[in-house]
N, C-alpha and C positions, 0 to 999 in steps of 0.2 A: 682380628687378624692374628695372626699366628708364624711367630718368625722362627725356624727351625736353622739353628748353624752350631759349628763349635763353640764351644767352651768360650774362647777366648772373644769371639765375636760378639756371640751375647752377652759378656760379661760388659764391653764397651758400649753393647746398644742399652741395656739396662740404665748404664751410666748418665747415660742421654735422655733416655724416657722420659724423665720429668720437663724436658726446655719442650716437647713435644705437643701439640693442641690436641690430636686425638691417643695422650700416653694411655685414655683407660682401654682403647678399644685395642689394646696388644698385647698377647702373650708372647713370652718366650722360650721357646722349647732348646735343648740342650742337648744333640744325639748327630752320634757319627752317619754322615747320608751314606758311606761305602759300606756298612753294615746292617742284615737285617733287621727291621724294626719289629719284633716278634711281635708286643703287646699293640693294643690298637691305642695309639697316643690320642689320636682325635680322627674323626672322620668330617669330612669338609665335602665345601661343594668348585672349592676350585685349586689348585697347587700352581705355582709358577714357579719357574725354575729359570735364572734369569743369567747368561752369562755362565752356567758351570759344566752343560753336558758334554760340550768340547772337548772341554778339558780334560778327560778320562777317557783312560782304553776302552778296551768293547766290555770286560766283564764290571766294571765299575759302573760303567753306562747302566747297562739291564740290574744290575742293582737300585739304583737312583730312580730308575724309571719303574721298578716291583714296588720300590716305598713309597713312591707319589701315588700308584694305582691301590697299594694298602690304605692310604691316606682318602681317598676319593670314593664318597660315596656313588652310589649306580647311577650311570650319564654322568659324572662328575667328568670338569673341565680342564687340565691343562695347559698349559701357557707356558711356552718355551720361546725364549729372545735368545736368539742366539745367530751370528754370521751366516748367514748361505752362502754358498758355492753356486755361483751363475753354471745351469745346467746346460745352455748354449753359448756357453765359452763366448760371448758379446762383451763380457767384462774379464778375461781371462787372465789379465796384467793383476787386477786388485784380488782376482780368487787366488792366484798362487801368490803373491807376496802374506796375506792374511792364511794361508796353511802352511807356508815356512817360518810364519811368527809362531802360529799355536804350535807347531812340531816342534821349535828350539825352544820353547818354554815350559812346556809339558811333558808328563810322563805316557806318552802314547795315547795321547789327545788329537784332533782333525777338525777340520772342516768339511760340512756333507750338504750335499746337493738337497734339494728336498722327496725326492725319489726316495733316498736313502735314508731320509728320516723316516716317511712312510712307513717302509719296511719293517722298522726296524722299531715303529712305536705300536706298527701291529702286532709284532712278537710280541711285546710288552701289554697288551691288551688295550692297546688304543688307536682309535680313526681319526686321522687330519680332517677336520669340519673347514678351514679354511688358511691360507696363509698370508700376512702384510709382510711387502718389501721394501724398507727401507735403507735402501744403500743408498739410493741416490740423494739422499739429506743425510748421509752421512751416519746412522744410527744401522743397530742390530735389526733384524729381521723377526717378525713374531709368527708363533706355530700355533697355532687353536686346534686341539683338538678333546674328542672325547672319550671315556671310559668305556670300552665295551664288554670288555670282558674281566670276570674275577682272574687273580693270579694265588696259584699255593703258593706256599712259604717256602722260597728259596733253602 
C-alpha cells in the first residue's frame, strides 16, 4: 500500500509505522495532490480517495482525479468515500445542513448528487461500476468506479 499526503502527514504516519502489524507492506509518498504528478511515481491497481474531493473547487477536483487516473493502471479501480447528496430530496434536512458545513469550511468545496459525480468522473476518464449508501449508519457513502480512459498531462 502506498500512502500519498503532505509533508507533514507523512512525516507523522512514518512516526507511527513501527507500532503498526502490517508497517512492511507501506510506502510513503510525499507530493502535493493539487499539482501535476509529471513523473509516473507508481502505477497501481487501485486509488482511494477518502473524504478529500469535496473539499476542493471544480479545478482542484479534475486535478486530483487526472493524478489518481495517472496513478491507475488500465481498468484500474477507484474508490471515492465521500457524502452524497440525496438525489430525491427524501433526506433533504441532512443534504443541506452537510453542504452549509463543507461550504463554511472550505475553499469552494460541495456536496454532489451522484449524477454529478458520474459526470464529472467521466470527464476525468472514469465509469461509476457501482455505488454503497451509507447514511443511514451514519457513515460516508462509497463510489467504485473504473478507469476507462488515458488522460494527457494537464
Amino acid at each position: 500500500m502506498t500512502l500519498v499526503d503532505g509533508s507533514e502527514t507523512i512525516s507523522y504516519i512514518q512516526s507511527c509505522q513501527n507500532m503498526l502489524p502490517f508497517r512492511d507492506r507501506i510506502d510513503c509518498l510525499t507530493a502535493d495532490i493539487l499539482k501535476p504528478w509529471v513523473d509516473e511515481v507508481y502505477v497501481t491497481d487501485a486509488v482511494m480517495l477518502s473524504s478529500v474531493l469535496g473539499d476542493w473547487h471544480t479545478t482542484a477536483r479534475k486535478q486530483i482525479l487526472h493524478n489518481a487516473n495517472t496513478l491507475l493502471k488500465k481498468d484500474g479501480m477507484l474508490l471515492i468515500s465521500e457524502t452524497l447528496v440525496d438525489e430525491n430530496q427524501e433526506n433533504a434536512l441532512r443534504s443541506g445542513i452537510i453542504s452549509l458545513y463543507v461550504l463554511t469550511l472550505t475553499n469552494g468545496g460541495n456536496n454532489y448528487t451522484q449524477t454529478a459525480w458520474r459526470d464529472e468522473l467521466r470527464q476525468s476518464g472514469f465509469e461509476i461500476e457501482n455505488v454503497h449508501f451509507f447514511a443511514n449508519l451514519g457513515k460516508r457513502d462509497l463510489i467504485v468506479a473504473r478507469k476507462i480512459n488515458e488522460l494527457s498531462l494537464i
